[in-house]
Each structure stands twice: as structure tokens, then as C-alpha cells.
Backbone as a printed PyTorch tensor [residue, N CA C, xyz], in Angstrom:
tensor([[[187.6480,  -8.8500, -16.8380],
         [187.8750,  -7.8110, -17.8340],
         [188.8000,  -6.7540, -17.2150]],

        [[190.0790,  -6.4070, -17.9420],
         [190.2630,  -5.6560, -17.3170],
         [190.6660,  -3.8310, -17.7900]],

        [[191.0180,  -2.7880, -16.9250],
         [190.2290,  -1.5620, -16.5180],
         [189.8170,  -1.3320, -18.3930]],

        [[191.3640,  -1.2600, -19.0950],
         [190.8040,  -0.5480, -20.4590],
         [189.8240,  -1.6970, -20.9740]],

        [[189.3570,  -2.5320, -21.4610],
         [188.3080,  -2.8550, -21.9790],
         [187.0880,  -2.7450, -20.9080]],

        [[187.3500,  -2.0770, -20.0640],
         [185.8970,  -1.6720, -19.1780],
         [185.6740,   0.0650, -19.8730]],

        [[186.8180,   0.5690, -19.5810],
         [186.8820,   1.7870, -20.2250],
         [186.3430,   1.4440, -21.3510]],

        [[186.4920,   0.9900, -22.8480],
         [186.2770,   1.0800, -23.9940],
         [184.8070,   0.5550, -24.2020]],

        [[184.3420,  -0.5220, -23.4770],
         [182.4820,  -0.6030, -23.1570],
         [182.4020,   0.1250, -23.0140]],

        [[182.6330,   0.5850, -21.9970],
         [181.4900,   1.6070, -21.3120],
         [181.6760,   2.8380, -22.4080]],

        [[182.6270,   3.2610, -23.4310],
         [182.5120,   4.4150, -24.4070],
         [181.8200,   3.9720, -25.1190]],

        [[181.6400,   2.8070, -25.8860],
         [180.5480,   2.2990, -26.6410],
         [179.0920,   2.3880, -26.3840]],

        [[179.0670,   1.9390, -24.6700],
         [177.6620,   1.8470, -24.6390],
         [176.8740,   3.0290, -23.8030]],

        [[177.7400,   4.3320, -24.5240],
         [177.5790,   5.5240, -24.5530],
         [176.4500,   5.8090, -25.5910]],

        [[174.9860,   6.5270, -24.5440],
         [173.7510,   6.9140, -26.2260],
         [174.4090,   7.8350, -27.0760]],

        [[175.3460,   8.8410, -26.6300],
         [175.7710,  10.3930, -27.0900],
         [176.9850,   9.1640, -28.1890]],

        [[177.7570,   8.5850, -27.7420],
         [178.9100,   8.1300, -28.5600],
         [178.2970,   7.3150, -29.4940]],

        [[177.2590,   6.6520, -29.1840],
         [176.5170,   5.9160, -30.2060],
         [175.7130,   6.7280, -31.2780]],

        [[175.3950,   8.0760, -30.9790],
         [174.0770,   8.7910, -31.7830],
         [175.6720,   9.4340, -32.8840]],

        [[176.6570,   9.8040, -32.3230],
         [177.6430,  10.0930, -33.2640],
         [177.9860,   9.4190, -34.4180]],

        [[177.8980,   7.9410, -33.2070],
         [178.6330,   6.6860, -34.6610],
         [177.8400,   6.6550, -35.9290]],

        [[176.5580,   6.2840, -35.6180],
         [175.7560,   6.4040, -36.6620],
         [175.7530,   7.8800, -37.3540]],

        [[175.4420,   9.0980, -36.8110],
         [175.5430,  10.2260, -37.6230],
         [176.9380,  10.2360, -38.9540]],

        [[177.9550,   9.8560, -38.3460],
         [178.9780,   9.9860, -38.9150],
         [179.2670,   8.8870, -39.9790]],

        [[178.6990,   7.8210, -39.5760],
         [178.6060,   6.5190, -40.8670],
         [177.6420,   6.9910, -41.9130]],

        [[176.5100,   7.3910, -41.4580],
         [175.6380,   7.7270, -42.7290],
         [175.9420,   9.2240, -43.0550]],

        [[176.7930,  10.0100, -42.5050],
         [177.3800,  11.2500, -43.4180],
         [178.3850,  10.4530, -44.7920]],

        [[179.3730,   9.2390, -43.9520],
         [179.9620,   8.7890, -45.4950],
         [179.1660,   7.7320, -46.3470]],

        [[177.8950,   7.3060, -45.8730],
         [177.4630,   6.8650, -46.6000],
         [176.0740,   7.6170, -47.7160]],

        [[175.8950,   8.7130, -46.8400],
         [175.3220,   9.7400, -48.3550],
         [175.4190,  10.1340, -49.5180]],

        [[177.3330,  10.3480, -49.5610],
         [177.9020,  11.0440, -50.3670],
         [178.3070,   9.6330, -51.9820]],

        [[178.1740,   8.4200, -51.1910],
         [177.9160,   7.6380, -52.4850],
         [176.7220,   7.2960, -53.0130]],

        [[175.7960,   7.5990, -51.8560],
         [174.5770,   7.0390, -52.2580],
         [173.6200,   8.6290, -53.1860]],

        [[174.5500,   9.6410, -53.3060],
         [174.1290,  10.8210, -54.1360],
         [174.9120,  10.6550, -55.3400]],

        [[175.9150,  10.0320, -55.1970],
         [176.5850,   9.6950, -56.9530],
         [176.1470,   8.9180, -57.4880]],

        [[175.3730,   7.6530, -57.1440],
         [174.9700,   6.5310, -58.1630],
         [173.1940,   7.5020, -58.3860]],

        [[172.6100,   8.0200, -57.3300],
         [171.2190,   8.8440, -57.5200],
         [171.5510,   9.9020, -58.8960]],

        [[172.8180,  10.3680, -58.8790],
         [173.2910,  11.7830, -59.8620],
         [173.6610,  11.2740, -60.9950]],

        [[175.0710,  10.4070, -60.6300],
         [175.8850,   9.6980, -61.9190],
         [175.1630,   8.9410, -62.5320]],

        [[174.4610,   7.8850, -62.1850],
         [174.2120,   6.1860, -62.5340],
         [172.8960,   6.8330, -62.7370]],

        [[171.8560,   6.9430, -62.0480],
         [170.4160,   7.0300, -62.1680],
         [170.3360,   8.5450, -62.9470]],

        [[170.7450,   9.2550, -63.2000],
         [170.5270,  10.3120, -63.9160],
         [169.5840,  11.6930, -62.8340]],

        [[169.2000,  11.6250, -61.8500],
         [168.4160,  12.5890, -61.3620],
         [169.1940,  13.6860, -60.9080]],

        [[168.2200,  14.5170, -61.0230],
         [168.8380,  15.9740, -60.8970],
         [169.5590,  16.5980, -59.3940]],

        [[170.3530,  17.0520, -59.8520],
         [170.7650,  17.2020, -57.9840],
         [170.0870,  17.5640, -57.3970]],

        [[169.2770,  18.4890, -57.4060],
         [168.0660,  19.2290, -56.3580],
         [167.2660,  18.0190, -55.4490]],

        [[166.7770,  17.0260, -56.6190],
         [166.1930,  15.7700, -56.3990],
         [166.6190,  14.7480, -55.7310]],

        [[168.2250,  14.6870, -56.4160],
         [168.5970,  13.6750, -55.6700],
         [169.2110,  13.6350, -54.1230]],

        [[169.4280,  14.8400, -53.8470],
         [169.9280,  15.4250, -53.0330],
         [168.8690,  15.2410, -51.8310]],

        [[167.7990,  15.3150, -51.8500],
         [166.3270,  15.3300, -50.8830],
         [166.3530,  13.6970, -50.6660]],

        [[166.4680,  13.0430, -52.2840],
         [166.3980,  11.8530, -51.9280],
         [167.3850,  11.1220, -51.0260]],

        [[168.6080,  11.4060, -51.5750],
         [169.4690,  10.7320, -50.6890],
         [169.3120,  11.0340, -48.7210]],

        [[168.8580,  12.3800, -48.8180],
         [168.5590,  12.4880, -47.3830],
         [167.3130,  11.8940, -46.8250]],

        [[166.3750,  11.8330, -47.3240],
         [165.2270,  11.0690, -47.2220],
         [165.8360,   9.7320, -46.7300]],

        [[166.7560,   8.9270, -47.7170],
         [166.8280,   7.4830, -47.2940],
         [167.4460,   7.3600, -46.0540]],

        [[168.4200,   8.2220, -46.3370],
         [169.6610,   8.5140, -45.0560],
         [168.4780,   8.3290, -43.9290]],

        [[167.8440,   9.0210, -43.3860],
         [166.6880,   9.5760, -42.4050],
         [166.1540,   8.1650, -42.0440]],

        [[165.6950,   7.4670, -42.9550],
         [165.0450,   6.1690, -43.0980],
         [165.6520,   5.1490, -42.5800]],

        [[167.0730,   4.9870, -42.7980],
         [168.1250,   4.1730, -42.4400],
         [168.1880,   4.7530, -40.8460]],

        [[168.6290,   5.8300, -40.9900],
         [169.4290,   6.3090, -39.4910],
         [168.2550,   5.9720, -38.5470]],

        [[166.6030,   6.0090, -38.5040],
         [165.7380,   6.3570, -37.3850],
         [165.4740,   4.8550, -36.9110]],

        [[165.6830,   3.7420, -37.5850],
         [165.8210,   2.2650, -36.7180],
         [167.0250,   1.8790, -36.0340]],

        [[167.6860,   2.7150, -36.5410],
         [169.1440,   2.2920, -35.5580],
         [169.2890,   3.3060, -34.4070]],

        [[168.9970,   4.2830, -34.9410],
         [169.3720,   4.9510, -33.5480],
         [168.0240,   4.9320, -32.5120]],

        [[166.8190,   4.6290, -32.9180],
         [165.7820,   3.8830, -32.1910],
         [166.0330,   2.6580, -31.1570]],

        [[166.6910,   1.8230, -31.9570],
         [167.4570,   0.5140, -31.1330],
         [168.6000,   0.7650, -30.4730]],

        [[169.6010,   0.4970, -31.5080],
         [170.4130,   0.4790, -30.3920],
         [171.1950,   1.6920, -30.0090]],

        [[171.0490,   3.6730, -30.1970],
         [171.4210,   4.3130, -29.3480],
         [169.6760,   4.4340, -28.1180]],

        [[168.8960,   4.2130, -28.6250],
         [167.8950,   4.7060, -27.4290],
         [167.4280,   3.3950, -27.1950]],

        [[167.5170,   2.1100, -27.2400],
         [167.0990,   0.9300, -26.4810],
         [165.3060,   0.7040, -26.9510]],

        [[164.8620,   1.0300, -27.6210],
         [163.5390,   0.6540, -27.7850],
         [163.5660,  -0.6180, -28.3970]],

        [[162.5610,  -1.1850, -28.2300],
         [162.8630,  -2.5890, -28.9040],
         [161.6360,  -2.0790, -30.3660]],

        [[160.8860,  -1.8010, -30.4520],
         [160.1670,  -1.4100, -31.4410],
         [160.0270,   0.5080, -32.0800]],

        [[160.0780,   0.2320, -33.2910],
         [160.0040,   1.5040, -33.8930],
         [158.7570,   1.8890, -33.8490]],

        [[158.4670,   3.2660, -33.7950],
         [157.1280,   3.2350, -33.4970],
         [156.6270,   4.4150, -34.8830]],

        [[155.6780,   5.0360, -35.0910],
         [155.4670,   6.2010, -36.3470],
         [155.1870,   7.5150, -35.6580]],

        [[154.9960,   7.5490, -34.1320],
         [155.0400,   8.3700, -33.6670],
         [156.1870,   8.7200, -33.5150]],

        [[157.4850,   8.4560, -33.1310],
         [159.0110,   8.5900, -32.7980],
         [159.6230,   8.9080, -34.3140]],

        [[159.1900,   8.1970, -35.3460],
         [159.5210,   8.2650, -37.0410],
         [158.9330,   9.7110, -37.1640]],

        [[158.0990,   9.9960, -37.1140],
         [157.2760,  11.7180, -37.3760],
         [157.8150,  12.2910, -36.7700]],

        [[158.7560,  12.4300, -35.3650],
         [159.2660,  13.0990, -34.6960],
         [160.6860,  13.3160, -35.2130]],

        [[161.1410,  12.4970, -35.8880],
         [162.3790,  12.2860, -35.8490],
         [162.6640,  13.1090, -37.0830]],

        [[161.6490,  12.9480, -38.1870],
         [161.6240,  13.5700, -39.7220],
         [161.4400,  15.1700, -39.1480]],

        [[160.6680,  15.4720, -38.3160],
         [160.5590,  16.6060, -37.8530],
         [162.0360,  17.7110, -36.9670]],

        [[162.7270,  16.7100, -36.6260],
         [163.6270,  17.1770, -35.7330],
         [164.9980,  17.5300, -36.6210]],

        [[164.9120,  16.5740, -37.5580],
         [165.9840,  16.2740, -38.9360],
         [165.5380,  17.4080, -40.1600]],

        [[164.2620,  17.9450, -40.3480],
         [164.0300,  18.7660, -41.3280],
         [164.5640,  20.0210, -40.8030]],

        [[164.0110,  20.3690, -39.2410],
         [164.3840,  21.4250, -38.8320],
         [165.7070,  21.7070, -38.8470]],

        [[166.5410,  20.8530, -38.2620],
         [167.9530,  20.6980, -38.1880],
         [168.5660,  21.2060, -40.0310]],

        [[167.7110,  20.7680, -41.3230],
         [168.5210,  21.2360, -41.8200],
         [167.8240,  22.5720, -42.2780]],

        [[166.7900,  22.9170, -42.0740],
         [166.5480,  24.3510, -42.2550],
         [167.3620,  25.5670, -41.5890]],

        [[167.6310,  24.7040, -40.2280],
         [168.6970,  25.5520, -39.6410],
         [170.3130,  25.8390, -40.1770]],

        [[170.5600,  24.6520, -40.4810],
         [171.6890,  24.3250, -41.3770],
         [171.5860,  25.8920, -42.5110]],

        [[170.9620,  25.6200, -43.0390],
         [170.4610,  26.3660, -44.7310],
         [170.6140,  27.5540, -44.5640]],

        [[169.5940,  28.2160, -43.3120],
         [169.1940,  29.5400, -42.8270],
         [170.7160,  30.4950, -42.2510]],

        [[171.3840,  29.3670, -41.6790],
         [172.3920,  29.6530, -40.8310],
         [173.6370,  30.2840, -41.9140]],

        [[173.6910,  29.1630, -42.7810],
         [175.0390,  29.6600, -43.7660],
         [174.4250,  30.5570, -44.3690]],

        [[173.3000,  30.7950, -45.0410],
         [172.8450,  32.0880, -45.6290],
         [172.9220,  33.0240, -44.9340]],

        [[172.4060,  33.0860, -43.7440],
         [172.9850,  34.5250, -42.4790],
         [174.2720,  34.6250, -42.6600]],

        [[175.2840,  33.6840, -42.2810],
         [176.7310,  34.1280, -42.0850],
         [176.8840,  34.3820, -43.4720]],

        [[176.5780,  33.9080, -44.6150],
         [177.2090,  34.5070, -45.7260],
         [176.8900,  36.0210, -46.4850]],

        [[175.3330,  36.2870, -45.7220],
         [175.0130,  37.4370, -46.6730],
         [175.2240,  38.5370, -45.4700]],

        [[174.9580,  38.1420, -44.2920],
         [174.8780,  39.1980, -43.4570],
         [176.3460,  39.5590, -43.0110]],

        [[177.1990,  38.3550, -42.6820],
         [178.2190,  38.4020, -41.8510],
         [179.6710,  38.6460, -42.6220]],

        [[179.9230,  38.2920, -44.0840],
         [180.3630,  38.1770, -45.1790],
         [181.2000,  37.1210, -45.0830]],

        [[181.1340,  35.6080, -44.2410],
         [182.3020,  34.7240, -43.9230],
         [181.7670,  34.0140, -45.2690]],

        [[183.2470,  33.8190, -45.7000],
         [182.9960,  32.7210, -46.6780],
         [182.4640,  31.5370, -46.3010]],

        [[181.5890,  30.9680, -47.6720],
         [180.5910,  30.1400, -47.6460],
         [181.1460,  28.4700, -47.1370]],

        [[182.3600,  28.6520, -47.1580],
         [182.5000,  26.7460, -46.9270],
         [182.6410,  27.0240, -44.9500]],

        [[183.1510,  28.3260, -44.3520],
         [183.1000,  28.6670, -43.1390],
         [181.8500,  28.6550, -42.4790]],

        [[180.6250,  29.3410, -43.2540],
         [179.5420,  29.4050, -42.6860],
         [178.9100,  28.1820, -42.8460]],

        [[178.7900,  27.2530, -43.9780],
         [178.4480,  25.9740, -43.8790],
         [178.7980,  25.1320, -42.2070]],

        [[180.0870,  25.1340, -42.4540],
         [180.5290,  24.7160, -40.9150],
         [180.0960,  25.3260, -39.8780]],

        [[180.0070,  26.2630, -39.6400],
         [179.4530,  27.0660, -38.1180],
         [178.0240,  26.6110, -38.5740]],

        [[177.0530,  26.6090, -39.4910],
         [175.5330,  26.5020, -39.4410],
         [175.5490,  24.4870, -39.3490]],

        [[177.0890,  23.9070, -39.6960],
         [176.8720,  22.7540, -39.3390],
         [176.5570,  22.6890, -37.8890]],

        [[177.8120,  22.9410, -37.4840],
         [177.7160,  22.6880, -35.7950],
         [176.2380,  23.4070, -34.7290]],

        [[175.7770,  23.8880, -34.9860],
         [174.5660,  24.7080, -34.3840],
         [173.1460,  23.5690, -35.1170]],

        [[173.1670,  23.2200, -36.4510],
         [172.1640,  21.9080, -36.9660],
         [172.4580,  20.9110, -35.6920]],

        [[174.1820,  20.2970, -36.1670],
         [174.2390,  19.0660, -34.9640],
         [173.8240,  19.0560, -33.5330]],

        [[174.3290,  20.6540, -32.8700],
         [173.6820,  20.5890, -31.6070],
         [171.8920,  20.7070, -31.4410]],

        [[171.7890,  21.3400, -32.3010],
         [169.7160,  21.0390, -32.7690],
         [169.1820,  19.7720, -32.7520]],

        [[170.5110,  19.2080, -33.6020],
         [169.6120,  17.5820, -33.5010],
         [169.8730,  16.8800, -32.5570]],

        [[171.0960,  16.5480, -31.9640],
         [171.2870,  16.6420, -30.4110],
         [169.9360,  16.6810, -29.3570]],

        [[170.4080,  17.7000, -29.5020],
         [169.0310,  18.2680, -28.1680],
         [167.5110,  16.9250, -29.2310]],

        [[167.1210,  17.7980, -30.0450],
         [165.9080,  17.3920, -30.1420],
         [165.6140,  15.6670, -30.0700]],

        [[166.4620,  15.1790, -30.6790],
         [167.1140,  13.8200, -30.7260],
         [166.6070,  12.8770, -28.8780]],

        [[167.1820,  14.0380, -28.1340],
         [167.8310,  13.1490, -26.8130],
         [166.3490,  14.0260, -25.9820]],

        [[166.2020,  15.0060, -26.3950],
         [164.7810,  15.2060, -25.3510],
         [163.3400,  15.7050, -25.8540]],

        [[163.6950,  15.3760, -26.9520],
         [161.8560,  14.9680, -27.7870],
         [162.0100,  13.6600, -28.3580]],

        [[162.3870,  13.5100, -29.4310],
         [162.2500,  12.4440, -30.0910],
         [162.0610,  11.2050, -29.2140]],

        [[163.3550,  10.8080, -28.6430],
         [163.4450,   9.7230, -27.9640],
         [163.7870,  10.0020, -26.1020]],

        [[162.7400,  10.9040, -25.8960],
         [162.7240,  11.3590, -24.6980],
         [161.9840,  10.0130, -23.4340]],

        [[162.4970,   9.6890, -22.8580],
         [161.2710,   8.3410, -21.9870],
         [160.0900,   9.0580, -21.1650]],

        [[159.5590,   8.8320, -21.9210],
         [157.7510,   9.4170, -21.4260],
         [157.2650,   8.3560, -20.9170]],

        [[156.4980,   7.1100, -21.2460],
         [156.3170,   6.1540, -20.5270],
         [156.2530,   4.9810, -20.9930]],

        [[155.5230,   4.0110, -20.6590],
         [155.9510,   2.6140, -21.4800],
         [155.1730,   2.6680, -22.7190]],

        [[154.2400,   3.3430, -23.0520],
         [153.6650,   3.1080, -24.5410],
         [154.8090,   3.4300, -25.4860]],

        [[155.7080,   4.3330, -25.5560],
         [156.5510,   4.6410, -26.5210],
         [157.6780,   3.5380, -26.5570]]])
């Protein structure tokens, strides 16, 4: 093999480059799976909006279980952790653009973004040293 396809493994079989890939596939795969929930199925955005993240959550916590953190089994302890780490993340999200927008006066698609990036590094962290932290072989 030679150097660049050693280089390009080894970016792949990166947990941090891997916890991205997936974040970033199921960010474009939300945004259709909230139009057929809105358009096609008729539910209300408030609703569908929870829902689509709900599934998202559902989808994302076996993959990034496997293959960014190597477990061979999903467990409901790591699933409870994970719903936990992901709710917070978007409360922070929520809390965050409402601060920058009411307190700080940045417009709202600005503060969305800054309360994005501060969610992602939340889930980050919680992601890489709770959720799927290696405690010992039961997990």
C-alpha cells in the first residue's frame, strides 16, 4: 500500500472522522425525512420535527456504537446515555440561540450557528467520554 492510501485509512479509521461522517449524513438525511413526516404524512411541524429527530437518534446510536466506537453489541445502557447526551445537546442548541438572540441582539440564523457549534462540541465531549467512554468489558 502505498503512503497516500495509508494516509487516507488511517483518516477513515479515525473515531472523531467517523463520529462526523455519520453526524453529517443524518443532518442530510433529516431534512427529507421531515418533508415526507410534514408534506406526505400531514403532521404538524412541532411533531414532526421531535419525530424526525427521534428516528435520526435511533438510526445514528447503532452506527456510531459499531463502527465509530467498535462495540460489537448495542447495549440500553449506552442507548439511555446517548438520548441523554443528544437531548442535552439540543437544549443547549435552543437555550444558546435564544441567549444570543434576546440578550446579545445577533441575528437569529448567526446565533443558531454559534449555539450550533457549542451543541456539536457538547456532543463531542459527551459522545467520546460518557456515552461510549471504555469502562470495562461489560459495556
Amino acid at each position: 500500500m502505498n503512503q497516500l492510501q495509508t494516509r487516507i485509512t488511517n483518516f477513515y479509521n479515525n473515531s472523531v472522522v467517523r463520529w462526523w461522517i455519520i453526524g453529517l449524513f443524518f443532518t442530510g438525511i433529516n431534512f427529507p425525512v421531515l418533508y415526507v413526516l410534514v408534506e406526505l404524512l400531514r403532521i404538524p411541524e412541532i411533531w414532526a420535527t421531535l419525530l424526525a429527530a427521534e428516528i435520526s437518534t435511533l438510526l445514528r446510536f447503532p452506527l456510531n456504537d459499531r463502527w465509530v466506537f467498535g462495540y460489537r453489541y448495542p447495549t440500553l445502557k449506552r442507548l439511555w446515555q446517548y438520548h441523554v447526551s443528544t437531548l442535552s445537546g439540543f437544549l443547549i442548541w435552543w437555550g444558546g440561540t435564544v441567549i444570543f438572540i434576546e440578550f446579545f441582539g445577533i441575528h437569529y440564523m448567526i446565533s443558531a450557528l454559534l449555539a450550533t457549534c457549542i451543541s456539536v462540541g457538547w456532543n463531542m465531549a459527551t459522545n467520546f467520554l460518557w456515552v461510549w467512554k471504555k469502562k470495562s468489558s461489560e459495556d
